[in-house]
C-alpha positions as CSV (number, residue, x, y, z in Angstrom):
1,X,0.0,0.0,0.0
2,X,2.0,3.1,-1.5
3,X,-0.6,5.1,0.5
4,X,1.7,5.5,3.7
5,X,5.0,6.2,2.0
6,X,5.5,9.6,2.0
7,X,4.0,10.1,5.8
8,X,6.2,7.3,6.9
9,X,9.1,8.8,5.3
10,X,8.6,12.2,6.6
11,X,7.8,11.0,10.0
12,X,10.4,8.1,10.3
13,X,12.8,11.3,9.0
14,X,12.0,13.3,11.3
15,X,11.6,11.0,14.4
16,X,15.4,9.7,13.6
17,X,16.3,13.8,13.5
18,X,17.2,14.0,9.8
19,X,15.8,17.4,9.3
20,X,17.9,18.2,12.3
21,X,20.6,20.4,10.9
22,X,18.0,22.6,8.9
23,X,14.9,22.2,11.1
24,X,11.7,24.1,9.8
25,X,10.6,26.1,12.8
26,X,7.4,24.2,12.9
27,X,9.0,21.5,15.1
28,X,10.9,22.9,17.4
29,X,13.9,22.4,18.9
30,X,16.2,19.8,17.4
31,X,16.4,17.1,19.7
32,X,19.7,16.1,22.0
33,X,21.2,12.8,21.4
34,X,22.5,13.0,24.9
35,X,19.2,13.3,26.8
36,X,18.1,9.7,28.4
37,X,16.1,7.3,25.8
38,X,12.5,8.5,26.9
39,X,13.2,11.9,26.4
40,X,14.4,12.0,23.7
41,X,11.8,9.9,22.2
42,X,9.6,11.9,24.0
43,X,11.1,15.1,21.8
44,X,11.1,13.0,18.8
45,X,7.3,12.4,19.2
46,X,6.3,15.4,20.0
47,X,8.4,17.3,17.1
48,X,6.7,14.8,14.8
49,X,3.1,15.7,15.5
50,X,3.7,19.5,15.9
51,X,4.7,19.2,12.0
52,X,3.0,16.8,10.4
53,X,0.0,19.3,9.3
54,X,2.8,22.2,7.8
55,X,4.7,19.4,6.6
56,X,1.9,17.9,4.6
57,X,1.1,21.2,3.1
58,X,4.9,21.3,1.5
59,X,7.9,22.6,2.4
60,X,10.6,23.5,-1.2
61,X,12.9,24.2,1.6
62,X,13.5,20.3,2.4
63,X,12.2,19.4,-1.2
64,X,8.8,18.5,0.3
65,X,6.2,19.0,-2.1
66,X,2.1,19.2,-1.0
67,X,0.8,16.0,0.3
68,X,-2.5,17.0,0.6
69,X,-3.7,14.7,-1.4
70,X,-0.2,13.0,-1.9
71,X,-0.8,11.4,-5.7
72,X,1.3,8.4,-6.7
73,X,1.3,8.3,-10.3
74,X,1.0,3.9,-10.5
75,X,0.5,1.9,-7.4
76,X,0.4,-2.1,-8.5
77,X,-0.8,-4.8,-6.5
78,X,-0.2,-8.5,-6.6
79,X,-1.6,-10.8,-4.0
80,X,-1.7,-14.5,-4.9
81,X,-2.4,-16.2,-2.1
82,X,-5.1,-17.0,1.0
83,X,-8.4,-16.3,0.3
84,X,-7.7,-13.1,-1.8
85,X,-5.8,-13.8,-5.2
86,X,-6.1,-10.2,-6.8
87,X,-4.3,-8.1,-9.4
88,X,-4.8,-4.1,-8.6
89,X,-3.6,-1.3,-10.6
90,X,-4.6,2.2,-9.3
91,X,-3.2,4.8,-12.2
92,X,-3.0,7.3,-10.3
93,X,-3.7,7.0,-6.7
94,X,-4.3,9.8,-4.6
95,X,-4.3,9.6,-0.7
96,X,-6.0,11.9,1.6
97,X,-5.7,11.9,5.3
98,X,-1.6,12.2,6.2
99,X,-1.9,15.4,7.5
100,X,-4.0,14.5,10.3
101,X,-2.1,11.1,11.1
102,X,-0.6,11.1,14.9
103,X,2.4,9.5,16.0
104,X,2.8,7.7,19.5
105,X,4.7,5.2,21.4
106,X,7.6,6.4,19.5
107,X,11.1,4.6,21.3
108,X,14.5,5.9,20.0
109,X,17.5,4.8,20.8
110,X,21.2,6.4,19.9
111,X,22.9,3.7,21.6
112,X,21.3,0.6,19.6
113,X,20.3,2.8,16.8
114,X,16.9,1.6,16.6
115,X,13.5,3.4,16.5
116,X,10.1,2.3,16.3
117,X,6.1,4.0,17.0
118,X,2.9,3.7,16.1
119,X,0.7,5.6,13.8
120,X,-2.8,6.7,13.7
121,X,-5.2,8.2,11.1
122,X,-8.6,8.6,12.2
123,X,-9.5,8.8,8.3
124,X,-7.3,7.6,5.4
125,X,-8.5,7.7,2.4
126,X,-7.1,6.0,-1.4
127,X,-8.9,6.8,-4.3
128,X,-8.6,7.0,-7.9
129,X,-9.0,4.9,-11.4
130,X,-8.2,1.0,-10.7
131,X,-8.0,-1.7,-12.8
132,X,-8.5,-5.1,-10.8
133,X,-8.9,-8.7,-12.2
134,X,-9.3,-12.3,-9.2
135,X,-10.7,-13.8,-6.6
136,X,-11.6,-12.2,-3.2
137,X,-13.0,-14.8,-0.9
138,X,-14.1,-17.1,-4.0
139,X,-16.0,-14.5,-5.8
140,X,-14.3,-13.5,-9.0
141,X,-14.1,-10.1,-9.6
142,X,-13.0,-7.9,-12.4
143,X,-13.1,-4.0,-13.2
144,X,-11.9,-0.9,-14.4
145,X,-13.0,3.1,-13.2
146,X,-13.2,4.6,-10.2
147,X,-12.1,3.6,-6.8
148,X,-12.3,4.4,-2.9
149,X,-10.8,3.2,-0.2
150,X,-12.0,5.1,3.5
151,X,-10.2,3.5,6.8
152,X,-11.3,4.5,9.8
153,X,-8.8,4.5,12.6
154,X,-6.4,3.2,10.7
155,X,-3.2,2.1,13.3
156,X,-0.3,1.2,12.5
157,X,3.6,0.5,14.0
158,X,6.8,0.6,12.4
159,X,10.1,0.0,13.7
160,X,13.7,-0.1,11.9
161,X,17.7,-0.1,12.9
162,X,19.7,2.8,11.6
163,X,23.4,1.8,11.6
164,X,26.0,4.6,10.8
165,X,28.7,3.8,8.4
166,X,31.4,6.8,7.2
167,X,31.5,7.9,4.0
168,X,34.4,8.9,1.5
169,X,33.9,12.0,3.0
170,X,35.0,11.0,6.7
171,X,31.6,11.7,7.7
172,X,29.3,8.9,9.4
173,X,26.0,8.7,8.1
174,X,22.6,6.7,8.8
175,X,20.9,4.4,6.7
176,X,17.7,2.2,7.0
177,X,18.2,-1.5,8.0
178,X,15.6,-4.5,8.9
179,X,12.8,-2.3,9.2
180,X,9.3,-4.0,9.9
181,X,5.7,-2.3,9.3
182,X,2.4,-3.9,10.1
183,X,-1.1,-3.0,10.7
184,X,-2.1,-2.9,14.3
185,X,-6.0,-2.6,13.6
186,X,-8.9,-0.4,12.1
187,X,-12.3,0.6,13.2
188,X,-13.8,0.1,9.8
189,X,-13.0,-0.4,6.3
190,X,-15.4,1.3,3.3
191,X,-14.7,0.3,-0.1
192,X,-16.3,1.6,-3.4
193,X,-15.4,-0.1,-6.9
194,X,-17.1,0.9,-9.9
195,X,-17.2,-0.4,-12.9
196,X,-17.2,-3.8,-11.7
197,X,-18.2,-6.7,-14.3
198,X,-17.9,-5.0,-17.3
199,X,-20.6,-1.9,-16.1
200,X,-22.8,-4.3,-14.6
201,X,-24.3,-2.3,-12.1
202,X,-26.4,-5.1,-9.9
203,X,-23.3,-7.1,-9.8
204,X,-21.2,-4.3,-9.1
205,X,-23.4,-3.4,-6.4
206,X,-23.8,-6.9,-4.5
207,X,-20.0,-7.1,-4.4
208,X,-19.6,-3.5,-3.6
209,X,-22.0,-4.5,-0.5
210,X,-19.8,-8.2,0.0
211,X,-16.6,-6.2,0.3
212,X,-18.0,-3.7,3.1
213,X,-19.7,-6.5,4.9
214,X,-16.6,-8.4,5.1
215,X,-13.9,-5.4,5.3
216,X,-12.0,-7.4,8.4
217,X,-11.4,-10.6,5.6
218,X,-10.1,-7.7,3.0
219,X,-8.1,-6.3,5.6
220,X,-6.5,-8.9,7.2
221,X,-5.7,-10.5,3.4
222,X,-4.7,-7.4,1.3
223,X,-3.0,-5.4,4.3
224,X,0.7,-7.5,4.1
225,X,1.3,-7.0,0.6
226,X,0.1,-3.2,0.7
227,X,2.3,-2.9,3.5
228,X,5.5,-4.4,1.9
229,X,5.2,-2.2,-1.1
230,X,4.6,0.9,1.3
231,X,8.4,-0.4,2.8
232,X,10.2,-0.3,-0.3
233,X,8.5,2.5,-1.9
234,X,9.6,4.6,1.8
235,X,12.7,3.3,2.7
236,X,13.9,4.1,-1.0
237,X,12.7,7.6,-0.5
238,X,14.0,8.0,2.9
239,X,17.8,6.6,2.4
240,X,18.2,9.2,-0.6
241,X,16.6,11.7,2.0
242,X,19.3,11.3,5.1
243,X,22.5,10.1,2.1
244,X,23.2,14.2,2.0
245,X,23.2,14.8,5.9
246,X,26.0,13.5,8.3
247,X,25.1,11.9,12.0
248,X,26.6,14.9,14.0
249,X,23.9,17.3,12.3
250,X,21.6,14.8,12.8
251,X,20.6,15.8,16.4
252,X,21.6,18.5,18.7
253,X,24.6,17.7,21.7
């Protein structure tokens, strides 16, 4: 699910301190790396949700551009097994909600290098033209046009190690190693396809009606292999992000 890459980029970004050396005055204070392990996650956290909202709206100074919605030009899909075997194209796929995600639980450390929190949106939205062909829960289904996906509530946790290694430079720098993302629940899931079957509007309906009824099933199938694109697609995006800025800007003293 490409829908949480840029807000977990941004976030993990900022949480680790990579904005540190240049830090809009929407967050704060940079944090210290000195200060004991909860309080500096404590900073971290709360530097994260004092600028998610600016952040979102875009910021050329950090090469941030508007997120509200943040549109991904081609998000595929392939899940082939369990009881959900689906092909899903969204082309392109725009995603509304990041700005009022809230991070919590966040745990940082600069001695292991490790940092990991949870993530709430109270509504997250994907929408946009899809192409889809498989089986959900032995139903076949097949379509092309319009799309929406609404979460409610959607939580999630992600955690990763950020070893430092020194670069021709002389400078040590982070990168993102064995990171792991995973959905920790949602109070609802409301799906809309249409186009379903060719136009078929009766069809398209009754499995319009099947998917809300069983949105747990969809979630619980489709959410890993959403997730592990979201991974790739962020920690791609967030390695290129802290490659230019060396550890000892990272965080304050």
């Amino acid at each position: 699910m490409r829908d949480f890459l840029v807000l977990l980029v941004l976030l993990t970004a900022l949480a680790s301190g990579c904005y540190a050396a240049k830090l809009p005055s929407y967050f704060g204070k940079p944090c210290s790396r000195s200060a004991p392990e909860p309080e500096l996650s404590a900073c971290a956290e709360k530097a994260t949700n004092m600028g998610i909202a600016s952040l979102t709206n875009g910021d050329r100074k950090i090469r941030v551009g508007n997120l509200n919605p943040l549109v991904v030009p081609r998000v595929a899909l392939s899940q082939g097994a369990g009881q959900i075997q689906l092909n899903l194209t969204w082309e392109p796929l725009s995603i509304y909600g990041l700005r009022d995600g809230v991070v919590s639980n966040m745990k940082i450390s600069w001695a292991r290098k490790t940092n990991e929190f949870d993530m709430t949106f109270p509504t997250f939205t994907m929408a946009g033209p899809y192409r889809a062909a498989g089986r959900i829960l032995l139903l076949p289904i097949t379509g092309a046009g319009p799309s929406n996906f609404t979460f409610t509530n959607l939580r999630l946790h992600y955690g990763y190690e950020w070893p430092l290694h020194k670069a021709n430079d002389g400078k040590e720098y982070a990168t993102i190693a064995n990171s792991h993302i995973e959905i920790s629940g949602a109070d609802g899931l409301r799906s809309e396809l249409n186009g379903l079957f060719n136009g078929d509007k009766l069809l398209g309906a009754q499995m319009n009606t099947f998917l809300n009824e069983n949105w747990r099933d969809l979630l619980r199938e489709l959410g890993p292999s959403m997730l592990d694109a979201a991974r790739e697609v962020t920690e791609s995006v967030l390695k290129n992000l802290i490659a230019s800025v060396p550890v000892p800007e990272l965080f304050a003293p």
